[in-house]
C-alpha positions in Angstrom: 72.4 51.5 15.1 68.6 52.6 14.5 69.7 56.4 15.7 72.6 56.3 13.3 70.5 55.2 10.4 67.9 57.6 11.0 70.4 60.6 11.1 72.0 59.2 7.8 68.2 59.5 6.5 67.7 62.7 7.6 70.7 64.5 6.7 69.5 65.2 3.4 65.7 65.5 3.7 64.9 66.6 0.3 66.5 62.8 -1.1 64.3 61.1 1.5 61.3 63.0 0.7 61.5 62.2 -3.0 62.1 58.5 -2.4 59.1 58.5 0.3 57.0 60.1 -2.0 57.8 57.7 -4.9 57.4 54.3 -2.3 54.0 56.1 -0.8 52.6 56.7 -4.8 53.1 53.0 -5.5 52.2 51.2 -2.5 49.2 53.5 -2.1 47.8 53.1 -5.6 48.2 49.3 -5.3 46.2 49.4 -1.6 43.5 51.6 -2.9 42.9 49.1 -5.6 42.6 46.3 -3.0 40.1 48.1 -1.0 37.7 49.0 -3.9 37.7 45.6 -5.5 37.3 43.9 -2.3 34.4 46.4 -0.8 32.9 46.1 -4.5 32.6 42.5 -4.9 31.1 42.5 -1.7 28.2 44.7 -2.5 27.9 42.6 -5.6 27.9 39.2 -3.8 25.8 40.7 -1.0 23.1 41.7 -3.5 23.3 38.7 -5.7 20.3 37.0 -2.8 20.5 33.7 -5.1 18.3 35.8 -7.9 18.6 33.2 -11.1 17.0 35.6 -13.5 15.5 38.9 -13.9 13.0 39.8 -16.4 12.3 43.0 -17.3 12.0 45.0 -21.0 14.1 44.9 -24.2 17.2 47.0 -23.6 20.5 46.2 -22.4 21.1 43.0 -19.8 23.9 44.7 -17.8 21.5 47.6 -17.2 18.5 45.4 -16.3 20.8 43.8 -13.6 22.3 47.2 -12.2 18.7 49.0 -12.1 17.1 46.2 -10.7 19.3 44.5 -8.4 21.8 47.1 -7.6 19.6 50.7 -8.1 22.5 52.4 -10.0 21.1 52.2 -13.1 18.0 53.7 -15.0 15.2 51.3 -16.0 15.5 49.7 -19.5 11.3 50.4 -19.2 8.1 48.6 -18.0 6.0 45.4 -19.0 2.4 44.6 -18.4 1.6 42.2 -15.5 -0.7 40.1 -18.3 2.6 39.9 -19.7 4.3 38.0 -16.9 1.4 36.3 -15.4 2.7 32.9 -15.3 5.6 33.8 -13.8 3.7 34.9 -11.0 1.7 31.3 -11.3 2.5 29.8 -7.9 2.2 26.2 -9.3 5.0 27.4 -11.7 6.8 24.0 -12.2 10.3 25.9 -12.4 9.9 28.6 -10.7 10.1 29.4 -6.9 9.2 32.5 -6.7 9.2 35.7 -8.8 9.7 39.4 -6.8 8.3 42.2 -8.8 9.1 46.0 -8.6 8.3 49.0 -9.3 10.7 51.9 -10.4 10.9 55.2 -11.3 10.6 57.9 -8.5 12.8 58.7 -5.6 13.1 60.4 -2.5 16.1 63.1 -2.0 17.9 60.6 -4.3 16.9 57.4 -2.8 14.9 55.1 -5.2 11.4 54.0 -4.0 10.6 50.3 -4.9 7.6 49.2 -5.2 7.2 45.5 -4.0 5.8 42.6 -2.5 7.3 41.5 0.8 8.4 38.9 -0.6 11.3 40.9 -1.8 12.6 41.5 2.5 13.1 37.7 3.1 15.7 37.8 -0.6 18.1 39.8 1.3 17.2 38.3 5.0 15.8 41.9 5.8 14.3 42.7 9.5 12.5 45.2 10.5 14.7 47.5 13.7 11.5 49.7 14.6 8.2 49.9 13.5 6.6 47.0 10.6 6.8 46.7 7.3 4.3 48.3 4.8 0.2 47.1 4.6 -1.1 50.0 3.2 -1.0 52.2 0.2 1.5 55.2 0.7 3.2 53.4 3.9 7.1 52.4 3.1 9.6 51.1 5.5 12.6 52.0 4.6 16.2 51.4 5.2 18.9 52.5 7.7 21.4 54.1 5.8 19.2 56.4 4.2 17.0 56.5 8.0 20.2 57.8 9.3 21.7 59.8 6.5 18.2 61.9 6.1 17.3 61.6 9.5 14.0 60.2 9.2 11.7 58.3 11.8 8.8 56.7 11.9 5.6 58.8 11.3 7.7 60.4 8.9 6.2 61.8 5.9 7.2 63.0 2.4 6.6 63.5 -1.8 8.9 61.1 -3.8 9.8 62.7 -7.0 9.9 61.7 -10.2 13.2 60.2 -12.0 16.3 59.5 -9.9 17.7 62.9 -9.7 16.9 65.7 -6.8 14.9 68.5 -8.5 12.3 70.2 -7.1 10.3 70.7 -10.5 10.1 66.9 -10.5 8.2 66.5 -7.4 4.8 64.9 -7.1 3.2 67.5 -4.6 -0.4 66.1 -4.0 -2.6 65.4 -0.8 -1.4 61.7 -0.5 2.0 61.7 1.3 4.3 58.8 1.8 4.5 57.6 5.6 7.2 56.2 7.4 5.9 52.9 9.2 9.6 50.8 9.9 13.1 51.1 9.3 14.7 48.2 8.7 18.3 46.7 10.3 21.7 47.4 8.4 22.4 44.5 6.9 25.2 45.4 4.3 22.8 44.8 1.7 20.9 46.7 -1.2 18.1 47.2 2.0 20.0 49.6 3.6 19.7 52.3 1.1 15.9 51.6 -0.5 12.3 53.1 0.4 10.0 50.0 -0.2 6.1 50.5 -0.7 3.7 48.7 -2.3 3.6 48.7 -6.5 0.1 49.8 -6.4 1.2 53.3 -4.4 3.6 54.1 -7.3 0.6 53.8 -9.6 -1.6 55.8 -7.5 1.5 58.5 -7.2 1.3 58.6 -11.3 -2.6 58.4 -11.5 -3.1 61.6 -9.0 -0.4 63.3 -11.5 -3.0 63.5 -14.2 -5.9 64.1 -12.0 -7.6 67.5 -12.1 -6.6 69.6 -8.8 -8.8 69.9 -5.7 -11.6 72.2 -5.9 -12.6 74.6 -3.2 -15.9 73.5 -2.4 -17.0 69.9 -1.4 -19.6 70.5 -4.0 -17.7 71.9 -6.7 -15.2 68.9 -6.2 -17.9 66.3 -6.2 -19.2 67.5 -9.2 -15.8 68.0 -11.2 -14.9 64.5 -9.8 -17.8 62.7 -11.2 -17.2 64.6 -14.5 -13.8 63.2 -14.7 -15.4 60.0 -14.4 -17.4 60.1 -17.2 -15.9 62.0 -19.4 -12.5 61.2 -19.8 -12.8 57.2 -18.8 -10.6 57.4 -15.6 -10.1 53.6 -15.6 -8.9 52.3 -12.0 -8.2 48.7 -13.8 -9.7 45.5 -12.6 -10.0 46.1 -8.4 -11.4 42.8 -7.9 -8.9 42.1 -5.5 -9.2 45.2 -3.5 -10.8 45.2 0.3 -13.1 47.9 -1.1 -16.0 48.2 -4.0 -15.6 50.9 -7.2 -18.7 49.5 -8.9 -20.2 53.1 -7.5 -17.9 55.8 -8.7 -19.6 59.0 -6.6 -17.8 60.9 -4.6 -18.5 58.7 -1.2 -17.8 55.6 -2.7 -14.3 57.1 -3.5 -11.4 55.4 -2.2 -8.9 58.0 -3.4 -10.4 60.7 -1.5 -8.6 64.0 -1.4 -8.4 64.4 2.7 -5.5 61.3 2.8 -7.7 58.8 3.7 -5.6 56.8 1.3 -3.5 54.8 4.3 -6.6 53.0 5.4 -6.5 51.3 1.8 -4.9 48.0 1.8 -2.3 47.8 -0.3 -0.5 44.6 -2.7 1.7 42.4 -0.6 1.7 39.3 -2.2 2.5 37.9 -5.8 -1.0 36.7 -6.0 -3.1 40.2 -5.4 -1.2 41.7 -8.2 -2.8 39.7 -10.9 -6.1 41.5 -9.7 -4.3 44.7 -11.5 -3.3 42.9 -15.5 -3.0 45.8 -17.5 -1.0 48.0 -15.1 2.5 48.7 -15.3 6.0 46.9 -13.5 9.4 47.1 -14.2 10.8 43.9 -13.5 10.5 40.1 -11.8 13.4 38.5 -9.8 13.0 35.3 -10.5 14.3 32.1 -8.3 14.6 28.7 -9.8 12.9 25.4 -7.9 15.7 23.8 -9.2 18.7 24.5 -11.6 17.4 21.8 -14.5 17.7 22.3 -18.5 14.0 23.7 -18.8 15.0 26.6 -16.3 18.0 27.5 -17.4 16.9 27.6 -21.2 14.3 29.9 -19.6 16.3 33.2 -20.5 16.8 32.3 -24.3 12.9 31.4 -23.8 11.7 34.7 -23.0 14.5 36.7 -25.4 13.5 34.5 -28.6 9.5 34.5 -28.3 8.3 37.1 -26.1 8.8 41.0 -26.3 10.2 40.9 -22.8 14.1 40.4 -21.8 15.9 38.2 -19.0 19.1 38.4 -18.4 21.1 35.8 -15.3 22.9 38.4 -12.9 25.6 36.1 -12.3 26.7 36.1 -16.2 26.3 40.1 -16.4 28.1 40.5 -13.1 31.2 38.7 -14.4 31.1 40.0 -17.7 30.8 43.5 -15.6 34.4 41.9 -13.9 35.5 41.2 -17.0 35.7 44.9 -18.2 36.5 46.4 -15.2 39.6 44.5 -15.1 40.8 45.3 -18.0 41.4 49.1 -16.4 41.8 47.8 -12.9 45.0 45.7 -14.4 46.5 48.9 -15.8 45.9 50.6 -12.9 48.0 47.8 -11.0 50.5 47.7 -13.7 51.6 51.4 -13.3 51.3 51.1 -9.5 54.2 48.1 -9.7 55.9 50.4 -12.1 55.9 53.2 -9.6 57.4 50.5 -6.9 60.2 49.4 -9.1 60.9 53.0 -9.4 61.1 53.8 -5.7 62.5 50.9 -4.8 65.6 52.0 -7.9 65.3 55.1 -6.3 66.3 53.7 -2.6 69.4 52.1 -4.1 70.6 55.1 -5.6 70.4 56.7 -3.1 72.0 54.4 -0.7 74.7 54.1 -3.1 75.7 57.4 -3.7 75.6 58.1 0.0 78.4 56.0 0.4 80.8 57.6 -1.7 80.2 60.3 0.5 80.7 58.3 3.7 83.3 55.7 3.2 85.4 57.7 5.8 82.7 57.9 8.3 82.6 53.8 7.8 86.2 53.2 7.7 85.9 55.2 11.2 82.9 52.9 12.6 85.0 49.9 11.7 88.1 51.4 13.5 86.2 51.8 16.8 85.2 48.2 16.9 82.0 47.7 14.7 82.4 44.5 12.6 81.7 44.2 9.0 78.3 42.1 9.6 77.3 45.5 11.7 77.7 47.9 8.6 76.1 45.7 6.9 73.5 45.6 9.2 73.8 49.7 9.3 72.6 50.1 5.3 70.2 47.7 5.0 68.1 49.0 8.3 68.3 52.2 6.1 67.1 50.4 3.3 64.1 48.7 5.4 63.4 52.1 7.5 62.7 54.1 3.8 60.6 51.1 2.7 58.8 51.3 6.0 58.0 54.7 6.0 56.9 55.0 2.5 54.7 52.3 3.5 53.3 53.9 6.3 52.6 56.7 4.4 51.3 55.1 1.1 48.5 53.0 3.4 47.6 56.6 5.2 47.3 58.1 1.4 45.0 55.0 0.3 42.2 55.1 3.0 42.6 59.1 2.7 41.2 58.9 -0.6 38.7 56.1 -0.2 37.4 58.4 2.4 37.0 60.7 -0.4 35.9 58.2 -2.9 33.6 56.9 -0.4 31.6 60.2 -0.4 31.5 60.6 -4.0 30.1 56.9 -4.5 27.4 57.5 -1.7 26.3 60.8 -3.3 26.4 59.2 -6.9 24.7 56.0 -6.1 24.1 55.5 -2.8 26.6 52.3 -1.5 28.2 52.6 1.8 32.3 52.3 1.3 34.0 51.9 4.4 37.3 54.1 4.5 39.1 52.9 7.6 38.9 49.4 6.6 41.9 47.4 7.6 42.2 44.5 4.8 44.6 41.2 5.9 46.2 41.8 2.4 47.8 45.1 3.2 49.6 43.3 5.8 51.1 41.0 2.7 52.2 44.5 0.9 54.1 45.3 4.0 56.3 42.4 3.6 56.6 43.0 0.1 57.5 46.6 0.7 59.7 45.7 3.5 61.1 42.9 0.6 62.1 45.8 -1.9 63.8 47.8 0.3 65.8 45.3 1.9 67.0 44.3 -1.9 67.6 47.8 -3.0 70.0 48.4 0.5 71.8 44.5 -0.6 74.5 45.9 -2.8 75.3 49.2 -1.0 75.3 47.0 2.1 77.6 44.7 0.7 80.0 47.2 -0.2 79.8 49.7 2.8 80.8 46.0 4.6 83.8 45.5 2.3 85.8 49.1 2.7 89.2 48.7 2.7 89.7 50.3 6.6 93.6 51.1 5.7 93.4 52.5 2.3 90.2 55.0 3.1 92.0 56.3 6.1 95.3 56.9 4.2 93.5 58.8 1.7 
């Protein structure tokens, strides 16, 4: 029975190839959906590390969640650190503990965050090879981007300025960026980061606007202790550095031009970085002790009285939802359209094939097949088409994720697995299997029902 359905397929190839192509369009588009929105929620969730509120400058709150927590955005700008100091208050009575970072350069288009180490344990991050950062211009960084550049420990490089690969954007200066860990893939914003200290981002901006090395030790003495005095280089207050500026000559220089600049300690806590008040950051990830009234008019808090924004990446993330789906519903819409159509299509064609063999039946019937057996004949036809165009609509789906996949990863750097076997696909093999099996029930029915006598007189 399965060989003769097949060769009542294949006898007229160009009607099955249509119909496959139809069933493959529609199940395909609806599979492809499914893998997207499930691989995209779970970056979302993944990412979501129980922040309550991030705080950053006036712009829009969508994009102060997306740059911030998910580094596919631009930064809405920066704020003081005077400006948040008492979120950084560790006897905050609401808050828990606030993560800053620093934004705004990038490596080969991987962002470089400068942070606390505070901001590892958000995301449960551990460290696969080496440590995490102490110094100034040391990063750890994560294993996506180790394994997608290449890069090892002992590694160094020049970030670059923006978010963008162009060499006229690089900061080319003595002070390179080492490589001292790689962290483990976690499925998590970590994997695709360079993390550094905040205060090696400033010092990456500071050297920009420094005069060049001279030739001579002497000459460069004497030029650096002229830029001292004269144009009010102002380091900000270092009280909380390991080292003394109160003597600005050239010895006493901690920013020396031979890239002594790794010995420096660097800021790894919350608390050192209210030494530095009137430099720059470009956000705080704030957790909640405790989900009262006072924190959670917090956000309205800061948006009403202060020239600072907060926005709750829960709300933004589901108002994101919210307008995706509106698309994402269309897009499931016309794929259900396109499966009504294929599974029309299967009928038709079933049903006009049997015009065309009602002798051929009459003749099965006459050598002993029953009538449940030609029934049994169309609908395996029926189920085989559905089956096929299944088969092939899954194969197109993961093709183009594959594709997708690579687009995503050189647009914004997420991870999207292609061959990625979801439970629900198995569901839209029933359903598929479901449509074909009611498209053959009618042609079925009446292929069983030929009058035996009356065909074969005719």
């Amino acid at each position: 029975m399965f060989n003769l359905s097949w060769k009542n397929l294949t006898n007229k190839p160009l009607s099955l190839l249509l119909t496959l192509i139809l069933f493959a369009l529609g199940t395909g588009m609806i599979s492809l959906l499914l893998l997207v929105n499930k691989q995209v929620q779970e970056k979302f969730d993944n990412n979501l590390a129980g922040i309550d509120l991030v705080v950053g400058a006036k712009g829009s709150p969508l994009q102060l969640i997306l740059c911030n927590m998910y580094h596919i955005d631009a930064p809405t700008g920066n704020v003081a650190i005077k400006d948040v100091k008492a979120f950084l208050n560790p006897k905050h009575p609401l808050i828990k503990s606030a993560v800053p970072l620093s934004l705004g350069d990038s490596y080969k288009g991987y962002r470089i965050v400068g942070t606390i180490h505070d901001y590892v344990d958000l995301y449960n991050g551990k460290v696969a090879e080496g440590r995490l950062w102490k110094n100034t211009y040391e990063v750890t960084i994560g294993a996506s981007l180790a394994t997608d550049l290449g890069m090892k420990i002992g590694d160094k490089f020049d970030s670059s300025h923006g978010f963008v690969m162009d060499d006229n954007l690089i900061h080319e200066h003595d002070h390179k960026f080492e490589v001292v860990g790689i962290f483990e893939a976690g499925n998590s914003v970590l994997d695709q980061v360079i993390l550094c200290s905040p205060e090696s981002i400033w010092e990456v901006h500071d050297h920009d606007h420094a005069p060049p090395a001279l030739e001579t030790p002497e000459e460069e003495h004497n030029h650096e202790v002229h830029h001292h005095e004269d144009h009010d280089h102002d380091h900000g207050d270092h009280s909380g550095h390991d080292h003394a500026h109160g003597d600005h000559s050239h010895d006493g220089h901690d920013h020396d031009h031979a890239g002594h600049s790794h010995d420096k300690p660097a800021v790894t806590t919350a608390q050192s970085l209210l030494n530095f008040p009137d430099k720059d950051i470009t956000s705080l990830l704030v957790k909640f002790k405790a989900r009262n009234f006072q924190a959670l008019n917090m956000q309205r808090s800061i948006n009403e009285n202060t020239d600072m924004q907060a926005a709750t990446p829960a709300i933004e993330i589901n108002r994101l939802h919210l307008m995706m789906g509106v698309g994402v519903d269309a897009l499931k819409a016309l794929a259900f359209l396109i499966v009504f159509v294929s599974g029309l299509s299967i009928f038709i064609s079933l049903f006009n094939s049997l015009k065309e063999r009602k002798y051929e039946l009459a003749l099965i019937r006459v050598m002993g097949a029953s009538r449940g057996k030609v029934f049994f004949l169309v609908i395996l036809e029926g189920l085989l088409l559905a089956f096929m165009g299944y088969l092939l609509g899954i194969f197109l789906s993961h093709v183009g994720m594959f594709f997708m996949s690579d687009y995503m990863k050189d647009a914004y750097r997420y991870n999207f697995k292609a061959w990625e076997f979801m439970p629900e696909e198995g569901w839209l093999l029933l359903a598929a299997l479901g449509i074909g099996f009611v498209a053959a029930l009618i042609p079925a029915v009446q292929a069983s029902r030929t009058d035996i006598a009356e065909t074969l007189t005719k």
